[in-house]
VOPAGU-2260 file (C-alpha; in pm, 1 decimal, decimal comma):
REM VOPAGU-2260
SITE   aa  ch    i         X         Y         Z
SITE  UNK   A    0   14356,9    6766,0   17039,7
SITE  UNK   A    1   14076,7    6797,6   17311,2
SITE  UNK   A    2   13803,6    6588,7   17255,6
SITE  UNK   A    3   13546,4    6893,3   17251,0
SITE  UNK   A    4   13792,3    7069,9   16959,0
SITE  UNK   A    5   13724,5    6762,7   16771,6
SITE  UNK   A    6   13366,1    6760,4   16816,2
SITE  UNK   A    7   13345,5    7080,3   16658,1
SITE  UNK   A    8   13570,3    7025,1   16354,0
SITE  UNK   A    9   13422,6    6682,2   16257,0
SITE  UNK   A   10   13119,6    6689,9   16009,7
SITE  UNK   A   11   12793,4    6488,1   16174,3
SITE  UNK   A   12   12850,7    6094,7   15917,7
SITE  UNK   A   13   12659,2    6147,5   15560,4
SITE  UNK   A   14   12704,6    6554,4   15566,4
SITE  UNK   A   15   12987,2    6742,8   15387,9
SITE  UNK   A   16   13170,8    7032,2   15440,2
SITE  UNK   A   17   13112,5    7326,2   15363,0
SITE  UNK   A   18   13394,7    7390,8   15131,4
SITE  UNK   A   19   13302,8    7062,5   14952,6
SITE  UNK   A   20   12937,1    7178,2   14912,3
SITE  UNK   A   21   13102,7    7520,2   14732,2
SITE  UNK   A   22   13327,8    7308,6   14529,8
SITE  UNK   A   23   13028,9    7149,7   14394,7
SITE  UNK   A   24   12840,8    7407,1   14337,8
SITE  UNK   A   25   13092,7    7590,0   14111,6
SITE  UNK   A   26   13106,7    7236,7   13921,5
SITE  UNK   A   27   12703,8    7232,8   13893,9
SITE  UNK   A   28   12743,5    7629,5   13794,6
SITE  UNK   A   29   12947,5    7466,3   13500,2
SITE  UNK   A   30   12741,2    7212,7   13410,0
SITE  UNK   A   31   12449,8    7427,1   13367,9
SITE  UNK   A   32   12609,8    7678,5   13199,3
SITE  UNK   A   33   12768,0    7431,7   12936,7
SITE  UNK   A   34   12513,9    7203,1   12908,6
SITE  UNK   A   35   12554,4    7173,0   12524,5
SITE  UNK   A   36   12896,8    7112,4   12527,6
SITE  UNK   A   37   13086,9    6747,5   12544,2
SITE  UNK   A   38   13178,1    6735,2   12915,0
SITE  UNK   A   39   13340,9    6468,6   13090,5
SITE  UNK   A   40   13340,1    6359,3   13461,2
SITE  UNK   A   41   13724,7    6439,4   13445,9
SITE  UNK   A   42   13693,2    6799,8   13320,8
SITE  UNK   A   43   13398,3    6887,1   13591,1
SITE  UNK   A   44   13561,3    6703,6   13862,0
SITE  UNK   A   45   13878,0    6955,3   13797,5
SITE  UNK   A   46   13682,0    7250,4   13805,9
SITE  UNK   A   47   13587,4    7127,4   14192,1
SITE  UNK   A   48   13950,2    7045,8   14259,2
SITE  UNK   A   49   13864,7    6684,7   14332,9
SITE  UNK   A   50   13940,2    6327,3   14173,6
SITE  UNK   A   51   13636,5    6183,7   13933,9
SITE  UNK   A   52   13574,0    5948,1   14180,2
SITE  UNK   A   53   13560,6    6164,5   14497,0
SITE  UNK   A   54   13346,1    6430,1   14298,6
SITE  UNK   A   55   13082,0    6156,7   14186,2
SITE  UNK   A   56   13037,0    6072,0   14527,4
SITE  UNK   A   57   13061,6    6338,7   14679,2
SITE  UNK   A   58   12784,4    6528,1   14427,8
SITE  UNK   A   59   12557,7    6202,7   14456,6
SITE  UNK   A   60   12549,5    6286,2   14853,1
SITE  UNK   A   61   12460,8    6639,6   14785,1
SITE  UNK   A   62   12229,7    6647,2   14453,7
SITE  UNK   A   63   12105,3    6270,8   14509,5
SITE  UNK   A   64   12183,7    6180,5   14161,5
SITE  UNK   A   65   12533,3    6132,2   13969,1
SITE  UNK   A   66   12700,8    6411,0   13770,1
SITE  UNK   A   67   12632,7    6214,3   13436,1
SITE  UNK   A   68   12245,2    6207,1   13532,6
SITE  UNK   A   69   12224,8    6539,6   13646,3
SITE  UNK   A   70   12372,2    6644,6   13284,8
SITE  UNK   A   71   12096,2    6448,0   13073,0
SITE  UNK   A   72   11776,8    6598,8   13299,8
SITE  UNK   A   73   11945,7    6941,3   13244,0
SITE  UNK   A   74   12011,1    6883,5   12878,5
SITE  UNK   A   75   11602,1    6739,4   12880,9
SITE  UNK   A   76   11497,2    7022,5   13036,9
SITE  UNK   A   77   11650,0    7264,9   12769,2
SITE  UNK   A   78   11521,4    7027,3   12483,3
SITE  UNK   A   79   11131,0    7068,7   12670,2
SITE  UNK   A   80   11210,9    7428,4   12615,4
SITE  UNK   A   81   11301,6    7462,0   12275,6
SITE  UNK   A   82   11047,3    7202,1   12178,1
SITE  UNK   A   83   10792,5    7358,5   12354,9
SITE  UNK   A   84   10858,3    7719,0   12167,6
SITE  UNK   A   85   11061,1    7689,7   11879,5
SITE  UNK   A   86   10987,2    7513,3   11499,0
SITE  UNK   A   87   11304,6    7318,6   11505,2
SITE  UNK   A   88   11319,4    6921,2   11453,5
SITE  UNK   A   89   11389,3    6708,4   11696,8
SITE  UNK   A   90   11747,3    6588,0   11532,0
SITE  UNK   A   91   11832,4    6949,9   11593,8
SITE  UNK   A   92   11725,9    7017,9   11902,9
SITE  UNK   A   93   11919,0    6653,4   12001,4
SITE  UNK   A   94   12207,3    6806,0   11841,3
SITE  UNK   A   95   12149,0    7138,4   11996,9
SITE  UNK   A   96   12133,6    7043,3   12373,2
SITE  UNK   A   97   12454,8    6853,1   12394,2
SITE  UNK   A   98   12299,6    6530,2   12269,0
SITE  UNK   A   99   12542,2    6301,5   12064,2
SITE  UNK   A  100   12259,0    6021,8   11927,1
SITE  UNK   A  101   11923,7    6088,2   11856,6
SITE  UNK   A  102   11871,4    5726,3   11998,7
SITE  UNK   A  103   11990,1    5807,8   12313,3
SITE  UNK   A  104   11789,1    6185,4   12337,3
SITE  UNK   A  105   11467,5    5946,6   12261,5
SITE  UNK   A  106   11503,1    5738,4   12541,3
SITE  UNK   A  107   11660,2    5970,7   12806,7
SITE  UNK   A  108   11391,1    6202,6   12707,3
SITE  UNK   A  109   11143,9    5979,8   12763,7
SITE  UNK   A  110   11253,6    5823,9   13083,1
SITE  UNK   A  111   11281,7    6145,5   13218,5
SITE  UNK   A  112   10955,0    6320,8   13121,8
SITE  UNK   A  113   10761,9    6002,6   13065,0
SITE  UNK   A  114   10599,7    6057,8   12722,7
SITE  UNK   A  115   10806,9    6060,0   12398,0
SITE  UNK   A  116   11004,3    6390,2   12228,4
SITE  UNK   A  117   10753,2    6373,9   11936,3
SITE  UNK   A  118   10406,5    6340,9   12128,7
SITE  UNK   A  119   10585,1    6618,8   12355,6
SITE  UNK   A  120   10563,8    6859,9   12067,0
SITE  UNK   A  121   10268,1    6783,5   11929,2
SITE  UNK   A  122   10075,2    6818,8   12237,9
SITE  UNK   A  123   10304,4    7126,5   12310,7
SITE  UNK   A  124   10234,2    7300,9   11960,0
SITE  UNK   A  125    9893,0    7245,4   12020,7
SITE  UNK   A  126    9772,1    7402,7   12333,7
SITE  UNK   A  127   10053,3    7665,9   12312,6
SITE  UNK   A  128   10120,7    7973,4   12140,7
SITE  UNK   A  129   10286,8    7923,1   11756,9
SITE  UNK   A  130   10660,1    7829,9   11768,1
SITE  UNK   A  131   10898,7    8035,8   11716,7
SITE  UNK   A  132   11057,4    7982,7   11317,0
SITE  UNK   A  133   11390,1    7766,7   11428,7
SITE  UNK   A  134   11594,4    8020,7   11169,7
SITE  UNK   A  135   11595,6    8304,6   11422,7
SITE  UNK   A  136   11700,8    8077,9   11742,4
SITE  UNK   A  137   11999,0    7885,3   11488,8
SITE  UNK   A  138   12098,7    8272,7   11453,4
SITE  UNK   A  139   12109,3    8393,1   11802,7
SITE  UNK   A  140   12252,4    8118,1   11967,7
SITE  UNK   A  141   12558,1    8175,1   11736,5
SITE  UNK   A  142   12764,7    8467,7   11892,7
SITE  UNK   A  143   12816,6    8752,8   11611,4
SITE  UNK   A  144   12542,5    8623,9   11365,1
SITE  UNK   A  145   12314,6    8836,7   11252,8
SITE  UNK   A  146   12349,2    9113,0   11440,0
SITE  UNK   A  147   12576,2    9314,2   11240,6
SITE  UNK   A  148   12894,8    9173,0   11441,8
């Protein structure tokens, strides 16, 4: 191989592919899209084609956080939501984002946003429109209910 053909094929150190960056977009794609769901490195790593260990890596260099920590700011992010708009408690809005502890929502939560879930929505509830009664989200976020289905 000629040294210039090289050049050309060989990604700069510290970049990826392009193919790789795809692959890990189509993993993120699933991640956000099943948020709520018990994932595991293993499962998204498949949907990449790639080993868990590769695929951590590899999405650490892209995203600049870890598959596992990009999961709990998405799941956060959702929870901000529904606390934000809806009448729901915070167990169930834990529950309802993919959480499996309320102990561990807590403290992710407030890592992550910096003030804890309950002052969140309080202060939320408060300078926002009224929440939405939690009955009517539990029934459309479960396909066929109550809608004549």
């Amino acid at each position: 191989m000629a040294l210039g053909t090289a050049a050309r094929t060989t990604a700069p150190p510290g970049t990826l592919r392009v193919e790789t960056l795809v692959a890990l977009r189509r993993a993120r794609d699933v991640i956000d899209s099943r948020y709520a769901e018990p994932l595991d490195l293993d499962a998204i790593a498949c949907t990449a084609g790639y080993s868990r260990y590769y695929f951590a890596r590899a999405f650490r260099a892209a995203y600049g956080e870890t598959p596992g920590r990009y999961l709990s700011r998405r799941r956060v992010e959702r929870a901000q939501e529904l606390l934000r708009m809806v009448n729901l408690t915070v167990t169930e809005v834990c529950f309802l984002v993919g959480f499996n502890s309320l102990g561990s929502f807590s403290s992710r939560f407030t890592e992550l946003v910096g003030v804890p879930r309950s002052q969140f929505q309080r202060d939320a509830h408060r300078a926002g429109p009224p929440p939405i009664p939690g009955c009517y989200v539990m029934m459309w976020s479960v396909p066929g209910a109550g809608r004549g289905q």
